[in-house]
C-alpha positions, 0 to 999 in steps of 0.5 A: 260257671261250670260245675266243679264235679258234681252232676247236679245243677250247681245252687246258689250255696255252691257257687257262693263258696267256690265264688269265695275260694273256700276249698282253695284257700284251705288247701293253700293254708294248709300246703304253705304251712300257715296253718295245719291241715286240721286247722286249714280244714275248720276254718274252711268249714265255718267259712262254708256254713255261712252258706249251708245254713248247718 
């Protein structure tokens, strides 16, 4: 998997999330307009946090 901008090794949280399309499926919510932006953006945050123990 290639890292996705960052320069740092990728961990097992990162890749979890990309592997779950978490930023891709917020910007899809928000861009076809299922959910607002603000919407979109919080529920991609607790998606994350699955794997980001906050």
């Amino acid at each position: 998997m290639l890292d996705h901008a960052h320069a740092g090794p990728l961990g097992l949280a990162s890749a979890s999330a990309m592997a779950d399309y978490i930023v891709l499926d917020m910007i899809a919510e928000a861009a076809s307009g299922s959910k607002s932006p603000k919407e979109a953006a919080e529920r991609a945050q607790k998606r994350a946090e699955r794997y980001y123990k906050v």
